[in-house]
C-alpha positions in Angstrom: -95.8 -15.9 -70.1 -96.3 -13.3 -67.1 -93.6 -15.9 -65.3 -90.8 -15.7 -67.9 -87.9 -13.8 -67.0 -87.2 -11.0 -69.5 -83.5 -12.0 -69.9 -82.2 -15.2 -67.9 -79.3 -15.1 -65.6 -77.4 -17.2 -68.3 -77.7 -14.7 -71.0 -77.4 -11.7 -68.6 -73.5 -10.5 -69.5 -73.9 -11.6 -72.9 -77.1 -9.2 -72.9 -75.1 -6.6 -71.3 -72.3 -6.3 -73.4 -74.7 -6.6 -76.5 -76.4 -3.9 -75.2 -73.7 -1.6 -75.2 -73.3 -2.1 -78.7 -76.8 0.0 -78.8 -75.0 3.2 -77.6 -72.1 3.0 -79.6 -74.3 2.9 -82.8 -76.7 6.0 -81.1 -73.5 7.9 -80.8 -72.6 7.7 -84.3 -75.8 8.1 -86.1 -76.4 11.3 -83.8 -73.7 13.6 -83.6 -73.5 13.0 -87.2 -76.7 14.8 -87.8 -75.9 18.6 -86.8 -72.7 18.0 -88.7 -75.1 18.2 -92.1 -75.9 21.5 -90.9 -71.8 22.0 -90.2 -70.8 20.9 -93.3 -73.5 23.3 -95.1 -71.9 26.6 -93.2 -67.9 25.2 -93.7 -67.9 24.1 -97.3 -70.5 26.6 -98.4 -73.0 24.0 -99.7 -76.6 24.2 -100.2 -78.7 22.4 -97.8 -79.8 19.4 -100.5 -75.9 19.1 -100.8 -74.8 18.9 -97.3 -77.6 16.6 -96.7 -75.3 14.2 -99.0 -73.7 13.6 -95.2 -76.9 11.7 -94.2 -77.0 10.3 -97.6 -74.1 8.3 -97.3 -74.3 7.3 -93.8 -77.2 5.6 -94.2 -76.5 4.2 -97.9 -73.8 2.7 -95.8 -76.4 0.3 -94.4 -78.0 -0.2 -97.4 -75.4 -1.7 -99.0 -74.3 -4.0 -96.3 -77.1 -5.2 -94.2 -77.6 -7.9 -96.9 -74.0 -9.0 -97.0 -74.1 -8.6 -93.0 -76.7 -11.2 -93.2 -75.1 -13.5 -95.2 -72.2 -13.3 -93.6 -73.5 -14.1 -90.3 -75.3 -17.1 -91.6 -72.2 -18.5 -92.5 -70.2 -17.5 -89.5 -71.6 -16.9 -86.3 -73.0 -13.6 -83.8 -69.8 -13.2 -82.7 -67.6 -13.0 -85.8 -70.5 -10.5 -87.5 -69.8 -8.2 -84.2 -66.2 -8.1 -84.7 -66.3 -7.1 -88.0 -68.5 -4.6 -87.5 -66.6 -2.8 -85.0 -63.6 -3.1 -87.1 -65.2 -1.5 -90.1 -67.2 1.3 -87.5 -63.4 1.9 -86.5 -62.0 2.9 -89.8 -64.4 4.5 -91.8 -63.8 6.9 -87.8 -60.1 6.7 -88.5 -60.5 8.2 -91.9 -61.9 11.3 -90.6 -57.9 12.0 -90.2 -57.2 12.3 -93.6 -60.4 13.7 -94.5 -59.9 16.5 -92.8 -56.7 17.1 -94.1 -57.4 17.3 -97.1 -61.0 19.1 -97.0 -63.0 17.3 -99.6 -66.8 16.8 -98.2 -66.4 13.6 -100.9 -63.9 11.9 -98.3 -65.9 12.6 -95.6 -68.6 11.4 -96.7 -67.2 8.1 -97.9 -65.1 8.2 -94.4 -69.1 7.7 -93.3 -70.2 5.2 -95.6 -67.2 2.6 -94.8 -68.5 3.5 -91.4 -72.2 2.2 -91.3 -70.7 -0.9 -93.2 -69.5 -1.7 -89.6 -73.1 -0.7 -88.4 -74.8 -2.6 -90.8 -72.7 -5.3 -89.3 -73.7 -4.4 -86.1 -77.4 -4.2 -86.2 -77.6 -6.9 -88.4 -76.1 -8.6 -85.9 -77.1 -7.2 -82.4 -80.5 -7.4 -83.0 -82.2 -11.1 -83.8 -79.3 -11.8 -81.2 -81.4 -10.1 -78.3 -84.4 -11.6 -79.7 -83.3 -14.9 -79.6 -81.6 -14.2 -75.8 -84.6 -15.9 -74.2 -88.7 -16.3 -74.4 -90.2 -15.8 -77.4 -93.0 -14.3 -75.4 -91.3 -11.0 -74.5 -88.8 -10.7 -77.2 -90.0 -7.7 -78.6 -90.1 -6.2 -74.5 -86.5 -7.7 -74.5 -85.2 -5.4 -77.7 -86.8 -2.6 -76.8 -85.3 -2.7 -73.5 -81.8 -3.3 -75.2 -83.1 -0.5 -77.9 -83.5 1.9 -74.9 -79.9 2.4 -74.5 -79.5 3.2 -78.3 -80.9 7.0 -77.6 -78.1 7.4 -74.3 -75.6 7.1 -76.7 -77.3 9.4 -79.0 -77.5 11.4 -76.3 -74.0 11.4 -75.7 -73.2 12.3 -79.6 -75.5 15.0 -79.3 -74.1 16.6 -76.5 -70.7 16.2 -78.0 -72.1 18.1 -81.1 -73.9 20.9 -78.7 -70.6 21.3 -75.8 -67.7 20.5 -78.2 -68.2 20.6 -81.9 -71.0 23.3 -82.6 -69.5 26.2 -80.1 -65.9 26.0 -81.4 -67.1 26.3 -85.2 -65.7 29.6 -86.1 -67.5 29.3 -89.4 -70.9 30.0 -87.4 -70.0 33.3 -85.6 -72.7 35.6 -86.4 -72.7 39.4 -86.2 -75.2 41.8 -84.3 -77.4 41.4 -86.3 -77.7 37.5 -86.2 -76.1 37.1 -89.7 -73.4 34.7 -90.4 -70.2 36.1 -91.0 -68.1 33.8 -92.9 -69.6 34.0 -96.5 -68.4 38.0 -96.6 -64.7 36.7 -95.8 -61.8 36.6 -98.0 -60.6 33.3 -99.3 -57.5 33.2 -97.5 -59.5 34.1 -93.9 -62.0 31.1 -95.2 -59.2 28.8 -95.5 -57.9 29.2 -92.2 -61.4 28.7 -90.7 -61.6 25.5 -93.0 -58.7 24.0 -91.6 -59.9 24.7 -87.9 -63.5 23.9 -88.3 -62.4 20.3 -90.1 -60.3 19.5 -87.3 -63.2 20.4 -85.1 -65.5 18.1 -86.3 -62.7 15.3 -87.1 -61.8 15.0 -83.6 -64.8 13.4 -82.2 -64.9 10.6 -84.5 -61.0 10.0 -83.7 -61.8 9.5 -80.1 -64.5 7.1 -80.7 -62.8 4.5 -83.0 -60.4 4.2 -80.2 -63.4 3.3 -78.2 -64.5 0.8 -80.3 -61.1 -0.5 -80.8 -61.6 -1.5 -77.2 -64.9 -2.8 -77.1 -63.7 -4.7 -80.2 -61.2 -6.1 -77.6 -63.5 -7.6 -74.8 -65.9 -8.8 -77.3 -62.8 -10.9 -78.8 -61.9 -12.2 -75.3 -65.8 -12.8 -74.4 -67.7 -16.2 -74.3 -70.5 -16.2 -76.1 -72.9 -18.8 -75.1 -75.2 -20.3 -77.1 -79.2 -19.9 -77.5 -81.7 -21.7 -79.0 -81.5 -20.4 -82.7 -78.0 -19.8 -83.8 -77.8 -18.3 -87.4 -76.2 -21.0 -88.8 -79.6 -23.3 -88.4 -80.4 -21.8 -91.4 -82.8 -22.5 -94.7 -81.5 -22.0 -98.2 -81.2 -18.1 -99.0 -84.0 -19.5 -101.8 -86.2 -20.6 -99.3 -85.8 -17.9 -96.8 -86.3 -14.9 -99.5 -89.6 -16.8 -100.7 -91.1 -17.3 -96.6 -90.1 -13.7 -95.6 -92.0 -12.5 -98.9 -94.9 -14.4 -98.4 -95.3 -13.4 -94.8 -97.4 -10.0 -94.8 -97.1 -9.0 -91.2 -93.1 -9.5 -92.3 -93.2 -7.5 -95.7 -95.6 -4.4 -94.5 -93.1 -4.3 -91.2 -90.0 -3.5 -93.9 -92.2 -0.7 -95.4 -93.3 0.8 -92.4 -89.6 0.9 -91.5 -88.3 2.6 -94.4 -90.9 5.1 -94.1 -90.6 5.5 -90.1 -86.4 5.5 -90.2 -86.7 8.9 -93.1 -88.8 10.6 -90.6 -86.4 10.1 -87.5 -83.5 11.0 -89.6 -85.5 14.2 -91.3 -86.8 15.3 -87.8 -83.2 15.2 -85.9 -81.5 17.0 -88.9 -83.5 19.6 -89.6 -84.3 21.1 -86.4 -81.0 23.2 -86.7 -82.5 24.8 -89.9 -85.8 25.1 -88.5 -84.1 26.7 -85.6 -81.9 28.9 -87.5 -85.2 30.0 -89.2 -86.1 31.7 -86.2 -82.5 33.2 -85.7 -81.4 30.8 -83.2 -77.4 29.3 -83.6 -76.1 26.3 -84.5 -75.1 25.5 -80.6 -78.2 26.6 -79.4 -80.5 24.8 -81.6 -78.4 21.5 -81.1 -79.8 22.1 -77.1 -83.1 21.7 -78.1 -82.0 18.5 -80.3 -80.6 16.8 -76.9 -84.1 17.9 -75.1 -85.8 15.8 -78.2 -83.7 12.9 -77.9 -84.2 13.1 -74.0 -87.8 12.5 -74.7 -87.3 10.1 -76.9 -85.4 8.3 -74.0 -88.0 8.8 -71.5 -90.4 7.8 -73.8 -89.0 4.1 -74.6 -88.5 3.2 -71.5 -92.0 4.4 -70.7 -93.4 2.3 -73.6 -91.3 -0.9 -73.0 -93.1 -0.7 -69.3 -96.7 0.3 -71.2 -95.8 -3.2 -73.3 -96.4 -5.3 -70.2 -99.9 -4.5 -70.2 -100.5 -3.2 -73.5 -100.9 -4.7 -77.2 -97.2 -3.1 -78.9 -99.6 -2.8 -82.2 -102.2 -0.8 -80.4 -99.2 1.3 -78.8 -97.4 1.6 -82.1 -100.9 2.8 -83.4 -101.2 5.5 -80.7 -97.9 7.0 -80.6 -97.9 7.4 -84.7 -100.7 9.2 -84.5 -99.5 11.6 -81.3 -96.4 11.8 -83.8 -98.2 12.7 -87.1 -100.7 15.5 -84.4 -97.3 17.0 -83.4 -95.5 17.1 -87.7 -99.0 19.4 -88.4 -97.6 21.7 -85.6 -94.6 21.7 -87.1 -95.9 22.2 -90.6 -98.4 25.4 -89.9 -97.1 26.9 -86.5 -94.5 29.5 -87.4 -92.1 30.4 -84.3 -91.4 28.7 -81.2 -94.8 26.6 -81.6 -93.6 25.0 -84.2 -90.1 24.1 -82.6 -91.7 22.7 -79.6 -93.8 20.5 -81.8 -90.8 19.3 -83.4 -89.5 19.0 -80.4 -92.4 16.7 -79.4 -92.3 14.8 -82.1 -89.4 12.7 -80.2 -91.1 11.3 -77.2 -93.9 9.6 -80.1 -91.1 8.4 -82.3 -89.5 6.6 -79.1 -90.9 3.2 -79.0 -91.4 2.6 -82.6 -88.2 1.3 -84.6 -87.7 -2.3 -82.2 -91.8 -2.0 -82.4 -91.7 -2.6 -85.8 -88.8 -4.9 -85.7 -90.4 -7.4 -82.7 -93.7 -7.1 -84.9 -92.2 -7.9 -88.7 -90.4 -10.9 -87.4 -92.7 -12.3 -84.6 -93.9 -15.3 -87.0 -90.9 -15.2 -89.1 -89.4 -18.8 -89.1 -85.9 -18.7 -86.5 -84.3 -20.3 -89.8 -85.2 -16.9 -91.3 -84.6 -14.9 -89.1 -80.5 -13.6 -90.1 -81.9 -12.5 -93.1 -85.1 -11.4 -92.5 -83.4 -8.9 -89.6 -80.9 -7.9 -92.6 -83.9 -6.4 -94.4 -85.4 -4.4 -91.8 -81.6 -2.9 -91.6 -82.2 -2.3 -94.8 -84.6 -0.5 -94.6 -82.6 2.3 -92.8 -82.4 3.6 -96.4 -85.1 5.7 -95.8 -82.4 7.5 -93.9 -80.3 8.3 -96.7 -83.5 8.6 -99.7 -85.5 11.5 -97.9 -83.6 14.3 -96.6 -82.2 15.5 -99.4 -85.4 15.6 -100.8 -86.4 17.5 -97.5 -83.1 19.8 -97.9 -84.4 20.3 -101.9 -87.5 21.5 -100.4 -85.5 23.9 -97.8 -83.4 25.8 -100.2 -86.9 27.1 -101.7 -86.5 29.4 -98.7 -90.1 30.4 -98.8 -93.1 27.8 -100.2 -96.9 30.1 -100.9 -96.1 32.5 -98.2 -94.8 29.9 -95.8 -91.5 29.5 -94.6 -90.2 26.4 -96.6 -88.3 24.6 -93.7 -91.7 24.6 -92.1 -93.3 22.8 -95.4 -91.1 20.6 -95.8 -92.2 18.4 -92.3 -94.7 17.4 -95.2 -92.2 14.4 -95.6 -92.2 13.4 -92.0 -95.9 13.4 -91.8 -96.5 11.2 -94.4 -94.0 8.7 -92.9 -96.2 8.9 -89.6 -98.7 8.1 -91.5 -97.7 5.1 -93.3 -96.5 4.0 -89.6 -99.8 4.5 -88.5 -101.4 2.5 -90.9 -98.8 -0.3 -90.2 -100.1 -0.2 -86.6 -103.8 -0.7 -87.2 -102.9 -3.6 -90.0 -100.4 -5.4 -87.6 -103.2 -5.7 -84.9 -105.4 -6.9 -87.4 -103.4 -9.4 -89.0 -102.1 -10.8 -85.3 -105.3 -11.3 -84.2 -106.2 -13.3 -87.1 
């Protein structure tokens, strides 16, 4: 209803500090991202391997978001949200001994245990802000809370661009624009190992103390109740049979998969598409924070758009802006084709809550814990595809073509798929 208030003043602190929870999760998933390109230049790995970084972040949430779900229906918001900042904590922690002892294997598990706790926390956050008031503007109220998910991606971003990416001595480059470190000796390489590792550790160090003390006031907080708590629950039975019966439900997953592989594929690749055109590691994260600053703009823009406008016919719109801009991309070779990328951003903003609000608008409240779990899930998407798009990378040069160019292929197929979600959803709301 046009009268409703988008959060009411009983829920407004809870909503707050939920909120927060938004930034923290941005921070991690996106100064992780250049570190693929890191890790590639450090441990000498090919661009499919390095990619394994993304790999296990994001298998992280595969593996939990169902147990997160479960758990949550047997316990409460609350005790979902501490965990998950617990586990978020120590996968950071074990960056510590991960760097000391320079396997890319520890890291990347130090990142798996890490998403556990943000599997947790979406799992969690989520259908909590949902339920936070009207069902009417629900999905206006998450992709207001979803709108400070890209500051704190902003923040790990420009972490990666002022503090990670320039102090990498591994990525000095001669005259000429070439890397120097693969012409080293192995002793000189071992040094820059240790320094580099440390490097990257440091950031992730700093932040598990942070969430160490959000863990804190979330402990201390009151939670109040709402109308759906996920303990009114049905039988995991009954619930798995609804959600799969319920098509605007079962397509939203889908789209998801396919829409969270072409946000993770088009933030971690624009440092190899960059470096394509000779441009370093530091400099091509600045045009990564220009990206996600569109994408910021452009979800607070489209959560005021929602007001007036269907979020179907909106999601509809921006996939296709999205899938104009991944052609670009594809065909333009030089700065065209950055900026494109670039672009691609602002059109991605508004459509992960978007699909969210849409796939559980007339999912039953008794559902809900686990039908949020699968849309989680479906951040797999993350891990499955970009080592396919680094596979595609390492060809180097595809029919002429630069290869990191091609392989935006990927990404335009998911915009597509996103698309056709968009124009389905309308139809199957209005009937």
């Amino acid at each position: 209803m046009a009268g409703e208030k988008l959060v009411e003043r009983k829920y407004l602190f809870i909503f707050i500090l939920i909120t927060s929870l938004f930034a923290l999760w941005g921070f991690a998933n996106d100064i992780t991202n250049p570190m693929v390109a890191a890790f590639q230049t450090v441990m000498e790995l090919s661009a499919a391997k390095a990619s394994l970084v993304q790999f296990a972040f994001y298998g992280g949430y595969a593996t939990m978001a169902i147990p997160a779900a479960l758990f949550i229906r047997k316990h409460s918001y609350k005790s979902g949200i501490l965990l998950g900042l617990a586990l978020y904590a120590t996968g950071a922690f074990l960056f510590i001994p991960a760097a000391q002892f320079q396997q890319f294997s520890f890291f990347c598990m130090s990142l798996y245990i890490l998403t556990f706790g943000l599997a947790f926390l979406e799992t969690t956050a989520n259908p909590f802000i949902l339920s936070l008031g009207s069902k009417s503007n629900a999905t206006r109220r998450l992709n207001l809370s979803q709108s400070f998910n890209p500051m704190g991606s902003l923040m790990g971003m420009s972490v990666a661009s002022f503090v990670v990416l320039p102090q990498l001595l591994s990525d000095k480059r001669d005259v000429a624009g070439n890397i120097i470190f693969p012409s080293l000796s192995e002793a000189e390489k071992a040094s820059i190992r240790l320094h580099d590792l440390a490097v990257i550790r440091n950031p992730y160090v700093i932040i598990g103390i942070v969430v160490l003390v959000v863990f804190v006031i979330i402990a201390l907080a009151k939670v109040p109740k709402t109308d759906i708590q996920p303990e009114q629950t049905n039988s995991t039975g009954k619930s798995l049979s609804n959600l799969w019966h319920n098509k605007l439900y079962r397509e939203g997953v889908l789209a998801q998969v396919f829409y969270v592989a072409a946000q993770i594929m088009t933030w971690t690749f624009i440092i190899q598409y960059a470096d394509n055109l000779g441009i370093n590691k530091a400099t091509a994260q600045t045009y990564n924070i220009i990206a996600m600053a569109l994408f910021l703009c452009g979800r607070f823009i489209a959560t005021a758009l929602m007001k007036y406008v269907n979020s179907s016919k909106l999601l509809t719109i921006f996939a296709t802006g999205a899938a104009i801009c991944a052609i670009g991309t594809i065909c333009i070779v030089g700065m065209g084709g950055l900026y494109c990328l670039i672009g691609i951003s602002a059109f991605m903003s508004l459509m992960f809550p978007t699909i969210y609000g849409i796939a559980l608008e007339n999912v039953d409240p008794q559902d809900a814990s686990l039908g949020a779990a699968f849309l989680v899930e479906a951040i797999v998407g993350g891990a499955i595809m970009p080592p396919l798009q680094g596979m595609i990378i390492d060809k180097h040069v595809i029919l002429g073509h630069p290869a990191v160019n091609v392989s935006f292929v990927l990404p335009l197929i998911c915009f597509i798929v996103v698309l056709v979600y968009g124009l389905r959803s309308y139809k199957l709301r209005r009937s």
